[in-house]
NULUMTI-629372 format. One record per residue (C-alpha): residue in one letter; x, y, z. Coordinates in steps of 0.1 Angstrom, whole numbers, plus 2048, in hexadecimal, padded with zeros to 3 digits. Layout:
<atoms>
aXYZ;...
</atoms>
This chain:
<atoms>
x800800800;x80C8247F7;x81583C816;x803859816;x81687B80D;x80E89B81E;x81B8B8811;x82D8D7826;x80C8E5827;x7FC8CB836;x8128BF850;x8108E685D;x7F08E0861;x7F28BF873;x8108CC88D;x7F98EC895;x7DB8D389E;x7F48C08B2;x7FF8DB8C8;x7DE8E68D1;x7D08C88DA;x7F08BF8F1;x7ED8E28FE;x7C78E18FF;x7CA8BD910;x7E38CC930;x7CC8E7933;x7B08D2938;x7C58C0950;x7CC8DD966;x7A98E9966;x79F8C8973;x7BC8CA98D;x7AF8E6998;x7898E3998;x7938C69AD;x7A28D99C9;x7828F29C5;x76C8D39C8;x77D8C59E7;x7778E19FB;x7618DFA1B;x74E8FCA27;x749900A4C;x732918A5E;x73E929A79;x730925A9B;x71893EAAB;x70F941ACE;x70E95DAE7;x6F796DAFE;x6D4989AF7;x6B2980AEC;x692998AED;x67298FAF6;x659997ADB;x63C9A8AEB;x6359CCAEB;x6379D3B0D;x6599D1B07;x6689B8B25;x68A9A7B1E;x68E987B1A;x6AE975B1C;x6B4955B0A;x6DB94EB0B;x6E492EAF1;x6FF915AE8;x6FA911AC4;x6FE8EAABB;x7238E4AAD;x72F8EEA84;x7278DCA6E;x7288D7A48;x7098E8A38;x6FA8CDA25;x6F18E5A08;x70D8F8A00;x71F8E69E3;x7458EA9DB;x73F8FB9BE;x72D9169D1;x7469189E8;x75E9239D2;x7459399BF;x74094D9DF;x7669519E3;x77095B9C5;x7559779C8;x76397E9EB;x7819859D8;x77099B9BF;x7599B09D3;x75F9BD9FB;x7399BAA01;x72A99EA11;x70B98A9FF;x6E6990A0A;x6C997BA06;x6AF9919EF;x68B97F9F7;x66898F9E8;x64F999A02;x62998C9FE;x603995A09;x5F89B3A18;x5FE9CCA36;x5DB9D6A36;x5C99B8A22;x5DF99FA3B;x5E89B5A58;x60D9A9A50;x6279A2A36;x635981A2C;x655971A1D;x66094EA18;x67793BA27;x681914A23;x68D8FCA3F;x69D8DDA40;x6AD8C4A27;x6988BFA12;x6888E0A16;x6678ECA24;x65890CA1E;x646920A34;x636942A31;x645959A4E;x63C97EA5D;x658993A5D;x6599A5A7B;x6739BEA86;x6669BBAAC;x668995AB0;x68A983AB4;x682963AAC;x678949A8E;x65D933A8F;x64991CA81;x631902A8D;x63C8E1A91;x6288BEA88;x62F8B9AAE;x6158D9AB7;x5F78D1ACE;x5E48F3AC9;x5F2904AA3;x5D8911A8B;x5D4906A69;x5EE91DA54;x5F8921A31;x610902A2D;x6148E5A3D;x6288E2A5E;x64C8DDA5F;x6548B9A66;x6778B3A78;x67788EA71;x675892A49;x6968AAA4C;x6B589BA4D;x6CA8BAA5B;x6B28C2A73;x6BF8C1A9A;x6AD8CCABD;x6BE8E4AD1;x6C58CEAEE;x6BF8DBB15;x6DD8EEB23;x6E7907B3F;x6E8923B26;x6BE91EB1B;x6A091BB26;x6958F4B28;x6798E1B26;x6678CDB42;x6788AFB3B;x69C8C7B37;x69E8B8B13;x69E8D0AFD;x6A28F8AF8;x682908AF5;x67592CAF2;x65593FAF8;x64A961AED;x62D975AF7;x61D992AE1;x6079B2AED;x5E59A8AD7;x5E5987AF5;x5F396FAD7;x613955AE1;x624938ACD;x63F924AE8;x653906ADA;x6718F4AD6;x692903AC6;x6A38F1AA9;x6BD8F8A92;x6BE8EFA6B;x6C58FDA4B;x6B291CA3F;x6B4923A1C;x6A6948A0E;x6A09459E7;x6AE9469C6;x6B296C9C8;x6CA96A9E3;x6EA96B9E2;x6EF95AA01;x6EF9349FF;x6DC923A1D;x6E6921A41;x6E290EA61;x6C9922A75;x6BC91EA9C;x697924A97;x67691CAAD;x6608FBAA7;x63C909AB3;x62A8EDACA;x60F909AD2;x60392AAC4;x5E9943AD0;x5D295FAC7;x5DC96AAA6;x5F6955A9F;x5DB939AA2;x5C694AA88;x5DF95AA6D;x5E394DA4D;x60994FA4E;x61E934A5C;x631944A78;x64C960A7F;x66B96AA70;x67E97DA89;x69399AA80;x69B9ABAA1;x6B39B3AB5;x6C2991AC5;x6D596FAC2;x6B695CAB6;x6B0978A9B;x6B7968A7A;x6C8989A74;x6E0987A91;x6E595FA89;x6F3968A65;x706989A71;x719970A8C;x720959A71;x72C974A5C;x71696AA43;x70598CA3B;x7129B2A48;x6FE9C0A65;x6E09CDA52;x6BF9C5A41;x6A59D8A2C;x67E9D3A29;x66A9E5A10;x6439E4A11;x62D9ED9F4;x617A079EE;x5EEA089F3;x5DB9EA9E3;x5F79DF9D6;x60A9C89EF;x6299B19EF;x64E9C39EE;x6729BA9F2;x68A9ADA0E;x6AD9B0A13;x6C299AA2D;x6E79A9A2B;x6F09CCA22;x6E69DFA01;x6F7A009EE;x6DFA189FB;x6D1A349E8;x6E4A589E6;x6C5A689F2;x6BBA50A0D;x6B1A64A30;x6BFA53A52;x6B8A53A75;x6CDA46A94;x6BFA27AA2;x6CFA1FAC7;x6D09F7ACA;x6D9A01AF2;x6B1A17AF2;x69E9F9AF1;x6A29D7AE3;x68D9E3AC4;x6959F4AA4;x690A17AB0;x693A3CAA1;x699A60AAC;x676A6DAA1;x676A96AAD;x659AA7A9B;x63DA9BA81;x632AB5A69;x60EAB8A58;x60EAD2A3B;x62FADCA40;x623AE5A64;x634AD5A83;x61BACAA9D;x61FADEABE;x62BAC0AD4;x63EABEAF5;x662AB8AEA;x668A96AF6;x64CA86AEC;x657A70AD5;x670A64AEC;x660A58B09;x665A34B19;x66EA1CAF8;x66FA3EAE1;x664A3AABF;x664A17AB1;x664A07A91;x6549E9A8C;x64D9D3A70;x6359BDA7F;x61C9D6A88;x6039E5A6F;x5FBA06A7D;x609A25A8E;x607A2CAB1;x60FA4FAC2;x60CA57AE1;x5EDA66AEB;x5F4A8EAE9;x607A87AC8;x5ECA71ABB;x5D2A91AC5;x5E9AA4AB5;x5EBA95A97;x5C7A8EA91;x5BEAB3A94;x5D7ABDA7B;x5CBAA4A62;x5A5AB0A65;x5B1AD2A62;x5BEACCA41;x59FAB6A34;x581ACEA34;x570AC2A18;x571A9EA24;x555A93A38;x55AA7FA56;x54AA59A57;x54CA3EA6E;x566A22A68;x560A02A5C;x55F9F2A80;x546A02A98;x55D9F1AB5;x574A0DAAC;x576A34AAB;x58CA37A8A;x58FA56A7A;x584A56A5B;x57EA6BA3B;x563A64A17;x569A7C9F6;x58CA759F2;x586A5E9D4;x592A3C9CE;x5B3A439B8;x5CCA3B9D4;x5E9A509BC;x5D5A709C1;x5CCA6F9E9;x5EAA8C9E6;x5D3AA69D9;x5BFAA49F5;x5CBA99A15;x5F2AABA23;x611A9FA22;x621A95A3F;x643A95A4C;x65AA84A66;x677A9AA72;x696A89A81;x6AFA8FA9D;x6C9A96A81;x6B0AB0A6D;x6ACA95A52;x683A96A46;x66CA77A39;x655A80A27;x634A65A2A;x619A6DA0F;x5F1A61A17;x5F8A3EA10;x60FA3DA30;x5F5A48A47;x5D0A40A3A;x5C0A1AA31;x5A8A15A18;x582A12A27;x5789F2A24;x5519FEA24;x54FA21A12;x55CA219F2;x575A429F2;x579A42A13;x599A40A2A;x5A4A3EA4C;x5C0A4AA64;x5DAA2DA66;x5E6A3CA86;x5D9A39AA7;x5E1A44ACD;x5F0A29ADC;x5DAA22AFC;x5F2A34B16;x610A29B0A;x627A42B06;x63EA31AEC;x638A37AC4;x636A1BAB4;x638A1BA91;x6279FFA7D;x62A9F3A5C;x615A0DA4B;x62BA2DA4F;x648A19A39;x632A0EA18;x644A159F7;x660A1DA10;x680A09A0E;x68AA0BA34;x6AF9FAA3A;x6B99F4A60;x6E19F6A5E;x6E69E8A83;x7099E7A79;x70FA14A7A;x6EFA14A91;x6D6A28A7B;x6B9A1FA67;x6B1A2DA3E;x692A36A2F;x68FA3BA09;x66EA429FB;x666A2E9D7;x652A109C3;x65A9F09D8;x6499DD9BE;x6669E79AB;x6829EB9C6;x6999D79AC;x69D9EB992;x697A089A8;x6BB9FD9B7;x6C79F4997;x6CB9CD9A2;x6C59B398C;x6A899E990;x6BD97F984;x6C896699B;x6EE95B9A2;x6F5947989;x6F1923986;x70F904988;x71690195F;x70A8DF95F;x6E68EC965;x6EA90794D;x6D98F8934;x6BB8EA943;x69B8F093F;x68B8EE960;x6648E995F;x6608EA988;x65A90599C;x6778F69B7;x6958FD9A6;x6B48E29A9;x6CB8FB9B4;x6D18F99DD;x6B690F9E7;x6959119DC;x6839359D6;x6699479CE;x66E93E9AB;x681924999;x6A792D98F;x6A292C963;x6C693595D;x6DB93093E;x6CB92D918;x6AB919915;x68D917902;x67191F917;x64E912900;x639922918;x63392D93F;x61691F958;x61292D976;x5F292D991;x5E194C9A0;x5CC94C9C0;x5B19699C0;x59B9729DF;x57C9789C7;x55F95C9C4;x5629459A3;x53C95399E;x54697499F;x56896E98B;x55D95D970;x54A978956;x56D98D961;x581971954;x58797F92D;x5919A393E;x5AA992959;x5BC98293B;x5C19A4928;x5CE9B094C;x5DF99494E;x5EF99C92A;x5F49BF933;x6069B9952;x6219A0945;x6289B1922;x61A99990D;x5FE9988F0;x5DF98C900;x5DA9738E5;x5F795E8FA;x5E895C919;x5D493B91F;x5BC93093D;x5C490D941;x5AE90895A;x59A91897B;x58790A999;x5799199BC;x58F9159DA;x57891F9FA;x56B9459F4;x58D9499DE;x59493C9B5;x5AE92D9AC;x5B8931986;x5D7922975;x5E4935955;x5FE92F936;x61094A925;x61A93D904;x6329488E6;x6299618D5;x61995C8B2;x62693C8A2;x6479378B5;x6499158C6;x65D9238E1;x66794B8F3;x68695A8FB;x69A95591A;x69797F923;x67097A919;x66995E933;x68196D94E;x66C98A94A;x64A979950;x65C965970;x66998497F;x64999797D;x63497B98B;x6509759AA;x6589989AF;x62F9A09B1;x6319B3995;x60F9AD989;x5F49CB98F;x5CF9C298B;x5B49D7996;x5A29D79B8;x5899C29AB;x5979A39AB;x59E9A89D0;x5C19979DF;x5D39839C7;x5F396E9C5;x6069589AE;x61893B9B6;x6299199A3;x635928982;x64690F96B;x65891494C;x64D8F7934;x6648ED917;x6568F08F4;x6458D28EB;x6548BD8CF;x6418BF8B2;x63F89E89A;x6478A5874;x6228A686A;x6228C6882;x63E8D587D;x6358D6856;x6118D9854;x60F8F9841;x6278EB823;x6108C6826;x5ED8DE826;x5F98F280A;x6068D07F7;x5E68C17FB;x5D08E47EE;x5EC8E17D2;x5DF8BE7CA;x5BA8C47CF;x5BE8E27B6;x5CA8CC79E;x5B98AE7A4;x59B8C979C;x5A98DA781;x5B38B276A;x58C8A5779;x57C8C9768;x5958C474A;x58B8A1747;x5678AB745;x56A8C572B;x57C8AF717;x55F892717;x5488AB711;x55C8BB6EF;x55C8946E5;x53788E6F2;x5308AD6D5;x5498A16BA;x53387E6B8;x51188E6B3;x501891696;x4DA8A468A;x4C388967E;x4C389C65D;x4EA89C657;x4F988F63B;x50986C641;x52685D628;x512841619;x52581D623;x52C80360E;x51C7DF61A;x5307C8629;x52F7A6619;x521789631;
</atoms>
């Protein structure tokens, strides 16, 4: 057999490919070498311990709770490859992570706003209150006696594999039997929820930047009063003390010493949540807040304004006993009682044309106006402006929306959202003064911000992206059609990272309106629907609805757009983020709404028939045309023969000679 010749050319060509496979090959090598040592990392968390604790009731007694956390250990979610994700960014960036989580319900609607947070391995979610003035986490356990029926199931210990008790020690308060660590918290409204203390893993969302840790929290074996009754599952404490999940992550130096909560406006609910510290706006106005005042989050609250008029006020009032304090977990506003008088009179003053009505429940004496009109946006025009002045001279301005509630009776008619409170001479400040106010607590320099904006759209507000972090590449390319993402921690929404083809998005929606009453609205919710998410309404689809109790319960699918089997990545990030972030704005008469278990559904593969069915339609219209046309040609021609062969009785016929026989 011949040998091959190659000639200069060629055998260039062959040494280059050579080289850069050998090279390629070592470099592959080294990468491996070194994705090793990544991968073989372990990452400890640090222990916590100390000694604090607050009670959480508003008369403000002390409670100490000293702890010995259970020993470090390995947290069971945090992959190596995170691991060495988060160092590399502690290399690129001095800040710490946060855990950015999406606030839910209604501070008026609900009395209280929501987050959610996941426990255990695997996880369990739970809806939680977030409450500045409690300083502990709970939830009710399958183990409770006397807990109400709440919005998810009860957190089962025995189904998580890094769950642990905190067992009975000199440093805690025991049980009767001195097994185990338990707590017990008493609240002004008579309510209570007592239980055991555990510690597992707590994981905060796929917004967060920070992966999920090992937690002490409470395991409710009784709850009381309102607690019995809420919807929501428990309490997420943000206080000041060392079962705050705050101060947990701060002594695991986790998070920096601060945390932000931003409520939204009038009928519009939900907002944002930051554990961990934020760039704050240039413009943001700050107070002092003295962690040695009180064990609450309080501020240094000098005059109010009304019109640009301060109200004549002893000069201490604001900072009697507690002073003025902020709390999360309270709805209203309470002044003391000569502020409160105060305040009232200026109010009236400025409302003239409004005529006084009695408030939607004769068991109270609310204050409370009809005429203003029903646009929320234009209450402006008509009531004052009001304004908090701070020790330091720095102003807040509230608008109406921060001190009036909706009428729940009288169409157009509002009422004060702040009230004397009783004899008490502390100010308390519920959640109502801070809506479409991002409010950050930065315990770390002892003061507390207030920035007034949309905090439906705090995000882009702050100029954060609403993407999560991203992904380990080998799930970049999936396409995930659950609403629990496989990432480590589960969210709000599931993690879609990296190109895919989404074919089209379901999601539920839960709406406090009768399925009677809903259904002729139907065909207009979908155009709201539409209208809300950017899309033509011609995409989105009721799959189905049904009645759940007095509430309807619809499911919806926002397909392609025109004849596209699938939508773009941006396009169905879009769609996610406005559902998560509670984005979505429908009128008041669909009442309360949320959404809940969107899914992003690949495209569905299409047979050959399918995928050709315009070219096989127009073939066979080609073929009845002329199948049509040949049948009509055949005719005419039969009948031109049909006229050839007949002949008049009187015509002239060639005479024929006879055949012979």
């Amino acid at each position: 057999m011949a040998r091959a010749r190659f000639t200069p050319a060629v055998k260039t060509i062959i040494l280059i490919l050579f080289y850069v496979v050998v090279l390629n090959f070592g470099d592959a090598v080294f990468s491996l070498q070194i994705s090793q040592l990544d991968f073989n990392k372990t990452f400890i968390f640090p222990n916590s311990g100390g000694e604090g604790g607050t009670a959480d009731n508003t008369h403000h007694t002390t409670m100490f709770l000293p702890l010995f956390l259970s020993p470090p250990r390995i947290n069971h979610y945090s992959s190596s490859y995170e691991v060495s994700v988060q160092q590399s960014r502690r290399h690129l960036q001095s800040r710490r992570p946060n855990a950015r989580m999406s606030l839910h319900d209604d501070l008026l609607l609900n009395g209280y706003y929501t987050t959610r947070l996941w426990i255990g391995t695997p996880p369990q979610e739970f809806a939680l209150i977030v409450d500045t003035g409690s300083t502990v986490t709970y939830v009710p356990c399958s183990t409770c006696e006397q807990c109400g029926k709440h919005q998810d199931p009860r957190f089962q210990p025995e189904l998580s594999t890094s769950y642990q008790s905190l067992k009975c020690n000199i440093e805690c308060k025991c049980d009767s039997e001195r097994e185990n660590c338990i707590y017990d918290r008493q609240y002004a409204e008579m309510s209570s929820s007592s239980g055991i203390l555990g510690e597992d893993i707590v994981s905060f969302g796929n917004l967060s930047e920070l992966s999920p840790q090992r937690a002490v929290f409470g395991c409710e074996n009784m709850e009381t009063g309102d607690l019995y009754s809420q919807h929501a599952d428990g309490i997420m404490g943000l206080g000041r003390g060392d079962l705050s999940i705050v101060d947990q992550l701060v002594g695991k130096g986790v998070i920096s010493d601060s945390f932000s909560l931003c409520y939204g406006g009038m009928d519009v609910g939900g907002g944002a949540m930051v554990l961990g510290g934020i760039s704050p706006p240039a413009d943001m106005v700050y107070t002092r807040s003295d962690p040695e005042r009180s064990p609450y989050y309080n501020i240094e609250l000098k005059e109010i304004h009304v019109a640009g008029k301060a109200l004549r006020l002893e000069r201490q009032v604001f900072d009697r006993k507690h002073g003025t304090v902020l709390d999360s977990g309270t709805t209203y506003a309470y002044l003391p009682e000569e502020a409160f008088k105060a305040f009232k009179a200026a109010i009236m003053k400025e409302v003239p044309s409004l005529k006084q009505i009695q408030g939607p429940d004769p068991n109270y004496k609310d204050t409370c106006f009809s005429g203003a009109g029903s646009d929320a946006s234009q209450l402006s025009k008509t009531f004052p402006a009001v304004e908090m002045v701070f020790g330091n001279g720095q102003k807040l301005s509230l608008t109406p929306e921060n001190y009036l509630f909706r009428h729940s009776k009288v169409r157009g008619a509002y009422c004060l959202g702040i009230f004397q409170n009783g004899k008490d001479p502390t100010t308390l400040l519920g959640g109502i003064i801070v809506r479409n106010t991002l409010v950050t607590y930065d315990r770390e320099h002892e003061k507390i911000g207030f920035w007034k904006t949309n905090c439906s759209h705090l995000w882009e507000r702050l100029h954060i992206s609403n993407a999560p972090p991203p992904l380990p590449s080998e799930l970049n390319n999936t396409n995930f059609t659950s609403n629990v993402s496989p990432a480590t921690a589960p969210a709000d929404q599931p993690l879609y990272n990296g190109e895919f083809r989404a074919g089209h998005i379901t999601f539920y929606m839960s709406l406090s309106v009768n399925i009677s009453d809903l259904k002729p609205h139907i065909p207009e919710l979908a155009q709201n629907m539409a209208k809300e998410l950017d899309v033509n309404a011609s995409q989105v689809h009721l799959l189905n609805f049904t009645s759940k109790g007095n509430d309807s319960l619809i499911r919806w699918a926002i397909y392609p757009a025109g004849s596209a089997d699938f939508m773009s990545n941006a396009t169905a990030m879009d769609i996610i983020s406005r559902l998560a972030e509670n984005r979505v704005h429908l009128p008041d008469t669909y009442g309360n709404y949320k959404f809940f278990e969107w899914n992003i559904e690949p495209p569905q593969r299409r047979t050959w028939w399918l995928q050709n069915y315009f070219i096989i339609f127009v073939a066979f219209l080609v073929i009845i045309v002329l199948g049509l046309a040949a049948s009509g040609a055949w005719i005419m021609w039969r009948r031109q023969q049909s006229l050839v062969a007949y002949k008049p009785v009187d015509a002239a016929v060639p005479e024929q000679e006879l055949q012979p026989l």
